[in-house]
C-alpha distance (Angstrom), angle and dihedral (degrees) to the residues before:
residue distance angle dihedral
X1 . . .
X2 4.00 . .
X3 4.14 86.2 .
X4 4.03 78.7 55.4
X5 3.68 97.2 52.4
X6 3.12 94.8 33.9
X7 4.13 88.4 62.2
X8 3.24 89.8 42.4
X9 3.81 92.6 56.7
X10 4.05 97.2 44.1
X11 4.17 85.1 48.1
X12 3.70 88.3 54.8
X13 3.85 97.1 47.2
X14 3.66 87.7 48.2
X15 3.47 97.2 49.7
X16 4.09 93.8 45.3
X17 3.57 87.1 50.9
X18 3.83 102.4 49.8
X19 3.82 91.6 46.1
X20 4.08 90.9 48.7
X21 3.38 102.4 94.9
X22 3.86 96.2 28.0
X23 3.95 92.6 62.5
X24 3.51 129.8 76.0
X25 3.78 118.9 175.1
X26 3.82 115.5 -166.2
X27 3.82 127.0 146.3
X28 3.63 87.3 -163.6
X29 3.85 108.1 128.3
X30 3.99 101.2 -152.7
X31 3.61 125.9 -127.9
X32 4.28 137.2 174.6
X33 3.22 104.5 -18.9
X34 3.83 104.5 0.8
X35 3.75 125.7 123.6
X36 3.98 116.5 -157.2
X37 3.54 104.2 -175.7
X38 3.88 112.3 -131.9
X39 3.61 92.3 11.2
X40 4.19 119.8 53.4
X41 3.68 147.8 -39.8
X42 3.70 118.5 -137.2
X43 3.73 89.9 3.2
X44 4.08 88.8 -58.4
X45 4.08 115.3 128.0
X46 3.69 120.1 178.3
X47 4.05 106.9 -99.3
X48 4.12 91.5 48.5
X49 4.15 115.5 118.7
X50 3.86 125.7 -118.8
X51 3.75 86.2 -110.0
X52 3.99 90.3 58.7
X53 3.73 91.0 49.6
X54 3.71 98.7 52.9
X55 3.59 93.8 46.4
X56 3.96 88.3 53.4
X57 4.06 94.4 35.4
X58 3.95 105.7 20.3
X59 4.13 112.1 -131.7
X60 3.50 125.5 -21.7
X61 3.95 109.2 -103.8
X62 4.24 83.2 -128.6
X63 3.81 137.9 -27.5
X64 4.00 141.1 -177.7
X65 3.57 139.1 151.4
X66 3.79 138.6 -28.8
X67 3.37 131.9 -170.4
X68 3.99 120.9 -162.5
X69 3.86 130.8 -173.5
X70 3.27 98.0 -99.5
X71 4.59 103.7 17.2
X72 3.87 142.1 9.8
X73 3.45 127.0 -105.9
X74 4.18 140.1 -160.9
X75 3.64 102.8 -143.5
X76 3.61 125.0 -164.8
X77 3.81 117.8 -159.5
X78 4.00 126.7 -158.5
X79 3.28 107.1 -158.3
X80 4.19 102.4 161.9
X81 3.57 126.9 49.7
X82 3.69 142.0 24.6
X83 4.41 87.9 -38.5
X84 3.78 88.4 51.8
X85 3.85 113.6 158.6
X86 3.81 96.7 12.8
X87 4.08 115.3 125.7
X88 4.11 115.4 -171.2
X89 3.67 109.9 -153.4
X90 3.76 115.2 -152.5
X91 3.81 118.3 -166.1
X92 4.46 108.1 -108.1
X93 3.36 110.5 -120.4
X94 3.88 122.7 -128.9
X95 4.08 81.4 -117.5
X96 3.89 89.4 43.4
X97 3.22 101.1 -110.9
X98 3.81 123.0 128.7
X99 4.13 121.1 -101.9
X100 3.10 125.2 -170.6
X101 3.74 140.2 -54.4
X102 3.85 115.9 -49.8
X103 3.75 107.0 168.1
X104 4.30 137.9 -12.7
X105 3.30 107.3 -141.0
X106 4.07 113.7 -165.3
X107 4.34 108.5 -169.9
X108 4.01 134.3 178.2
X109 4.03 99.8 -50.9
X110 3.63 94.1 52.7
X111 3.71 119.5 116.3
X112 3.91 104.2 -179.3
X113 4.09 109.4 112.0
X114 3.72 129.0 -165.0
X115 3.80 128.1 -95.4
X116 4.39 76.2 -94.2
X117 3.40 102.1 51.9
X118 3.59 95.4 -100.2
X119 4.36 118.2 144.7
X120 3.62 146.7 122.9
X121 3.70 106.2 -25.6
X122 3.98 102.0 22.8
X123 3.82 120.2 128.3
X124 3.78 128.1 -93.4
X125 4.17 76.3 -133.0
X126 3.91 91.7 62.7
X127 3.79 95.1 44.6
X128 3.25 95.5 51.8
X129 3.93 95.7 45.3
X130 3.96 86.6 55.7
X131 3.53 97.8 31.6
X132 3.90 107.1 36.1
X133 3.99 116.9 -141.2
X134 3.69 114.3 -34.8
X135 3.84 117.9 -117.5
X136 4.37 90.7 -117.5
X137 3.58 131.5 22.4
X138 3.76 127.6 -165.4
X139 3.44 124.8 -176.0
X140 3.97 143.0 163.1
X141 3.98 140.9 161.4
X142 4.22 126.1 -110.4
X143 3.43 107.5 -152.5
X144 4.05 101.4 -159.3
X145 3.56 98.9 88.3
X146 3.97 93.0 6.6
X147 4.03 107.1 -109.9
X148 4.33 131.4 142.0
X149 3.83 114.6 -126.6
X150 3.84 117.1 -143.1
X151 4.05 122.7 -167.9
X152 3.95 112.2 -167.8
X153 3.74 110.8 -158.8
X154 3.62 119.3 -165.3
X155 3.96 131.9 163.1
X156 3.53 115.7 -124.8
X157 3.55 123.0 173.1
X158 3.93 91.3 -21.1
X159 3.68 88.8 -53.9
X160 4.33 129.9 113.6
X161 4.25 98.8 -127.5
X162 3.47 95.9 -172.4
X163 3.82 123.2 -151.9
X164 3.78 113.1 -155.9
X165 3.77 122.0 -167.1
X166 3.85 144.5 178.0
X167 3.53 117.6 -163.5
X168 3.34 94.2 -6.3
X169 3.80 98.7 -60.0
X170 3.87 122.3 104.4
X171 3.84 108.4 -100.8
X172 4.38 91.8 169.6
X173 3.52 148.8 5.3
X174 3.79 131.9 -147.2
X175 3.52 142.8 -166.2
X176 3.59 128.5 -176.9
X177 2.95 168.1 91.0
X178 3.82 113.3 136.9
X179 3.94 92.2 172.8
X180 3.43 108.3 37.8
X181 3.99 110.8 -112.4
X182 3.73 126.6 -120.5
X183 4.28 113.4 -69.3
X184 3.52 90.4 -97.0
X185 3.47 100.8 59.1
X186 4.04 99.5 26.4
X187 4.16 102.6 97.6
X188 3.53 85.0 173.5
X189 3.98 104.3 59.7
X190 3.54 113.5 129.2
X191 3.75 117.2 -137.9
């Protein structure tokens, strides 16, 4: 029986310690400028409806098309006002028509910070000091002014939140994905 509890005891301490830095509980329900990581920025979660999003954000300054590896996309972009550089990508349709939303994609003109302190311009340092070590990294150089590109990817609350830096200083957030990608590209598939 003590062999027994025993397992019982080392299965729980390695399950509580895998999950640690892939769970992020916050009741928090987002807003302008509020990032809850795993769950929405500006109020936005992946699974919401266009119709949701304008009502909480008003209309999109533009939008179009984006492809992805592995779906398409309608993106809307706000680029003016108090939402400003925020694009909501909403899965295409087979009959072209918008579903709902895929990914929130926060980049360099957005102001919104985390519950932490953490937005555009913090330090890969600082992130990783509140966040610990992400479960993925991806990185790469561009050559045309010379800088190094670093993608964080943690799993929070079942969902890829993305960190994206340049030089070591966040230029982006993420969060996403709504339906789960492909296994190849899903770091947050549970077994």
């Amino acid at each position: 029986m003590k062999i027994l509890n025993n397992l019982i005891l080392f299965m729980l301490i390695i399950f509580m310690h895998s999950c640690n830095e892939n769970i992020y509980e916050d009741e928090e329900g987002g807003g302008i400028g509020i990032i809850v990581p795993g769950k929405s920025i500006e109020g936005i979660k992946p699974g919401d409806y266009r119709e949701d999003v304008v009502r909480k954000l008003g209309q999109p300054t533009q939008g179009g098309i984006a492809d992805g590896l592995f779906r398409g996309w309608f993106a809307s972009d706000y680029t003016d006002g108090p939402h400003s550089g925020l694009s909501v990508y909403y899965i295409e349709l087979e009959d072209g028509s918008h579903g709902p939303v895929d990914i929130i994609v926060a980049g360099t003109q957005y102001t919104g910070k985390t519950k932490d302190g953490i937005g555009i311009g913090s330090s890969l340092k600082t992130v990783h000091e509140i966040y610990g070590e992400p479960v993925r990294t991806l990185s790469g150089a561009v050559t045309n002014p010379p800088r190094i590109w670093i993608v964080d990817i943690y799993c929070i609350n079942q969902k890829h939140f993305e960190i994206h830096y340049e030089d070591s200083l966040i230029t982006g957030f993420s969060i996403g994905y709504f339906l789960p990608p492909p296994d190849e590209f899903n770091t947050c598939k549970i077994n």
